[in-house]
C-alpha positions as CSV (number, residue, x, y, z in Angstrom):
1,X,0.0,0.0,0.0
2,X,0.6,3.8,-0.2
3,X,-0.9,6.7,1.4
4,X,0.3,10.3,1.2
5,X,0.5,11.4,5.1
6,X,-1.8,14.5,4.5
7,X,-4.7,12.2,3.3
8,X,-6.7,8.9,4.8
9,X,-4.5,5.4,5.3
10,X,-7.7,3.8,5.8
11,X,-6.0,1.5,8.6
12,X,-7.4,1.2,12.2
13,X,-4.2,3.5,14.0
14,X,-1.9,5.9,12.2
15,X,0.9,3.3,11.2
16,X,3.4,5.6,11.4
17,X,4.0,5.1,15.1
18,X,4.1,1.6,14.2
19,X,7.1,1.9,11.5
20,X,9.7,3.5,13.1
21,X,10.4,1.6,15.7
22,X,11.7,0.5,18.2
23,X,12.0,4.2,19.9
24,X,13.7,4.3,23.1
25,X,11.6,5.8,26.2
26,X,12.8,9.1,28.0
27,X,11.0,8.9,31.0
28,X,11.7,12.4,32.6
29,X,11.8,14.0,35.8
30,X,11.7,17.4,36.1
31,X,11.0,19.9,38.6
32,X,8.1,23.0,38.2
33,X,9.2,27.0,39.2
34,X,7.7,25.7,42.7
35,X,10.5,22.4,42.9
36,X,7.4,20.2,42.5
37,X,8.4,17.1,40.8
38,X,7.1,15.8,37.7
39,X,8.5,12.4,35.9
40,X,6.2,11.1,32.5
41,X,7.3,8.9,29.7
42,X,8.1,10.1,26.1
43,X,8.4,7.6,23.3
44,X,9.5,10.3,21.3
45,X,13.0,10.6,22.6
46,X,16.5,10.0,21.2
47,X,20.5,10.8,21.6
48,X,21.5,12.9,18.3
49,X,24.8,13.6,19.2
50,X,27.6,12.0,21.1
51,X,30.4,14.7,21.9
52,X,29.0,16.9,23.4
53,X,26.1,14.0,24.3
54,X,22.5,15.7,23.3
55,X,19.6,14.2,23.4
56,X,15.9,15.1,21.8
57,X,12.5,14.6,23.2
58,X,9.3,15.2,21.5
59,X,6.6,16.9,23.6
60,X,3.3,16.7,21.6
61,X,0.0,17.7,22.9
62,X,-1.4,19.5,25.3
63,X,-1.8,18.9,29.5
64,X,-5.5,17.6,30.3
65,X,-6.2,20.6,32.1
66,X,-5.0,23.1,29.4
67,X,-1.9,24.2,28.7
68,X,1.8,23.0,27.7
69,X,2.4,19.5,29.4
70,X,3.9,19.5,32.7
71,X,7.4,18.4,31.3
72,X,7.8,21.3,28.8
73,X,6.5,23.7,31.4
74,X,9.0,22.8,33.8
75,X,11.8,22.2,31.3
76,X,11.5,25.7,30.1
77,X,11.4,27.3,33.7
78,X,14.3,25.6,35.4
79,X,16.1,24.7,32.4
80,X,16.9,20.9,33.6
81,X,15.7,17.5,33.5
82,X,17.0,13.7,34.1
83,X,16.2,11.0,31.1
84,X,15.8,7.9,33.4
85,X,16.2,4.8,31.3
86,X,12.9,2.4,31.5
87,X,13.7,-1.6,32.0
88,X,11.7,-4.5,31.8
89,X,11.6,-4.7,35.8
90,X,10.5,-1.1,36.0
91,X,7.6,-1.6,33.0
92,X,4.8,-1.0,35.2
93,X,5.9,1.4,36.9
94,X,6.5,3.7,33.8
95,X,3.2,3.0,33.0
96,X,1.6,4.1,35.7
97,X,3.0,7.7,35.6
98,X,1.9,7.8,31.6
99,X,-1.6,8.5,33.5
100,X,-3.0,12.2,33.0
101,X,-2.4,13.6,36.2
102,X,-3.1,17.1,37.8
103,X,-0.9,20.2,37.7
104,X,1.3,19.6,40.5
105,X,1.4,16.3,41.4
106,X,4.5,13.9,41.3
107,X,4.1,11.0,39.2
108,X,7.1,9.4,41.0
109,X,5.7,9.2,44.1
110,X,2.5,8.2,42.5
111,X,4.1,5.0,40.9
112,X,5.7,4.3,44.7
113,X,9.1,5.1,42.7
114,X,12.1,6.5,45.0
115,X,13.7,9.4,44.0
116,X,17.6,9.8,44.4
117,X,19.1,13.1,44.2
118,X,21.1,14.4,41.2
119,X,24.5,15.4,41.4
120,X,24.8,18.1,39.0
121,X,20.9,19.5,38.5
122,X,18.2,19.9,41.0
123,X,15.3,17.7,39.5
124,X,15.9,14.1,41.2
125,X,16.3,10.7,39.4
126,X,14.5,7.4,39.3
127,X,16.6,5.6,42.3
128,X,15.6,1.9,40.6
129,X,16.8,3.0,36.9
130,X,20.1,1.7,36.2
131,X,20.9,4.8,33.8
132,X,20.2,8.3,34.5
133,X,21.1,11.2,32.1
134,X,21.7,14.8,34.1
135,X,20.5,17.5,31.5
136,X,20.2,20.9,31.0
137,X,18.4,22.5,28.3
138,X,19.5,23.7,25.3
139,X,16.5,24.6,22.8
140,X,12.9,24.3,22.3
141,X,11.5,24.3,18.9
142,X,8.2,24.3,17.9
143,X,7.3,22.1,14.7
144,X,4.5,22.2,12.9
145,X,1.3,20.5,13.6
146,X,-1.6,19.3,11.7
147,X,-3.6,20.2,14.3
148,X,-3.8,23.2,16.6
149,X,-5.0,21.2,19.6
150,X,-2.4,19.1,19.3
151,X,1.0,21.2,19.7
152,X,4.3,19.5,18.6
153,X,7.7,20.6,20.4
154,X,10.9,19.2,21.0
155,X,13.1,19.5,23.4
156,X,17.2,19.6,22.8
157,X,19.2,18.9,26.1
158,X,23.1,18.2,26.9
159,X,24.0,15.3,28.8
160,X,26.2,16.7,31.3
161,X,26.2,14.1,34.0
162,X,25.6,9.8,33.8
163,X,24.9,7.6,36.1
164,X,25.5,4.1,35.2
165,X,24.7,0.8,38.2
166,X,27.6,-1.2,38.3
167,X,25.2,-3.9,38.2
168,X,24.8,-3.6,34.1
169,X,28.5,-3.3,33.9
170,X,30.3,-6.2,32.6
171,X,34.3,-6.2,31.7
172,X,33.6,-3.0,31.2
173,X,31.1,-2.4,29.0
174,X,26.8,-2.4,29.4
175,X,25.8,-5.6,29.5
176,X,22.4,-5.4,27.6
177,X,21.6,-8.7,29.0
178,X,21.4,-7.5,32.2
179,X,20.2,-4.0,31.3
180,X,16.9,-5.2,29.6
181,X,15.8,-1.5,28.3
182,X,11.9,-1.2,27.1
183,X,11.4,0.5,24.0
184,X,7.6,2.0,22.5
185,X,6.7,-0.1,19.5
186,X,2.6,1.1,18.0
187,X,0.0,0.6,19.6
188,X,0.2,-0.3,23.1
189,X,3.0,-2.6,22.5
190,X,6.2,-2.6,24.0
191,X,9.9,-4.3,23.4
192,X,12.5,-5.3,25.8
193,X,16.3,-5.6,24.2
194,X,16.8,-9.5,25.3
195,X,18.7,-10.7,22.2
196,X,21.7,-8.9,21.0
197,X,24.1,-9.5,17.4
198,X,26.9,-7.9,16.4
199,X,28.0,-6.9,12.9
200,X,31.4,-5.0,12.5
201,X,31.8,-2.5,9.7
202,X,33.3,-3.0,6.4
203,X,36.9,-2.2,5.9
C-alpha cells in the first residue's frame, strides 16, 4: 500500500507510530518553578549527538487541564531534566505515571518510585533505573502540527552528568543482557532488548 501522510491510510491506527520503531523511552523527571516534581514517559526521545552527548525529546499535545504538558513547562522554567532509562523490571511502573495527572502532582511518588538526588541539576532521578542522564536544556522548537489542539515541540538537552549501576557493567562495557531496556513499539505494544548480534563494519 501507499498513502500520502496529509490524506486517509484507511488502517485502524496511524501506522506511522508503528514503523519507526523501536523508539527508546525518556521517561523524565523534572522539577516546576515551585521544585514540585514531575516524571512522564516520552516515546519520542532519542540521543543525536555524542560529543558533546545531546539528546531530543518530542513533547506533543497539550496537558488535560490546558496548557503546555507538565514536562515542557517545567523544562522551560528551570532549564533541567534527568532522562531515566525504563527496564523491563520497571515496566509498570513507567506505565503508571503515563496517566494524565493534575498540575502539580509527582508522578514518581504516584508509581511508589524513590527518588535519588542528582549530582549536577536539582530535579531528582529514578533511584531503581540503572541509567540516569543529568540535562540541562539547550532549545525548544516548535514544529508544525496538523492540528492546533495538538502542539508539537521538541526538546534539545546536553547530557552533562551519567549515572551508570555497576550492576549492568560487565568487563567494562553495558551488558544489555542484564540491562533489559523497554522500548515503545505502536500501539500499546512494547519491546524489551533481550537478544543482542553484532555486525562489525566493512573495511
Amino acid at each position: 500500500m501507499f498513502y500520502r501522510t496529509d490524506q486517509p491510510h484507511g488502517m485502524k491506527h496511524n501506522p506511522f507510530k508503528s514503523l519507526v520503531v523501536p523508539r527508546p523511552i525518556g521517561w523524565v523527571s523534572s522539577l516546576d518553578a515551585q521544585g514540585r516534581g514531575n516524571l512522564a514517559p516520552f516515546s519520542f526521545f532519542n540521543a543525536v549527538a555524542a560529543a558533546p552527548p545531546i539528546v531530543v525529546l518530542g513533547c506533543n499535545g497539550w496537558h488535560g487541564q490546558g496548557g503546555d504538558k507538565d514536562t515542557l513547562q517545567n523544562i522551560k522554567a528551570t532549564g533541567e531534566f534527568v532522562v531515566n532509562i525504563a527496564t523491563w523490571d520497571l515496566r509498570d511502573a513507567m506505565n503508571k505515571t503515563s496517566a494524565s495527572a493534575p498540575h502539580g502532582e509527582d508522578e514518581m511518588a504516584l508509581a511508589g518510585l524513590e527518588a535519588a538526588p542528582s549530582k549536577l541539576v536539582k530535579p531528582p532521578r529514578v533511584a531503581a533505573s540503572p541509567v540516569n542522564l543529568e540535562c540541562v536544556l539547550l532549545q525548544t522548537v516548535a514544529l508544525p502540527a496538523d492540528n492546533p489542539d495538538e502542539p508539537n515541540n521538541t526538546i534539545f538537552g546536553r547530557v552533562v552528568g551519567i549515572h551508570i549501576s555497576e550492576a549492568i557493567i560487565t568487563g567494562g562495557m553495558i551488558d544489555m543482557g542484564k540491562f533489559k531496556p523497554i522500548a515503545r513499539l505502536g500501539y500499546h505494544d512494547y519491546a524489551v532488548v533481550d537478544h543482542v548480534f553484532t555486525m562489525r563494519r566493512p573495511g
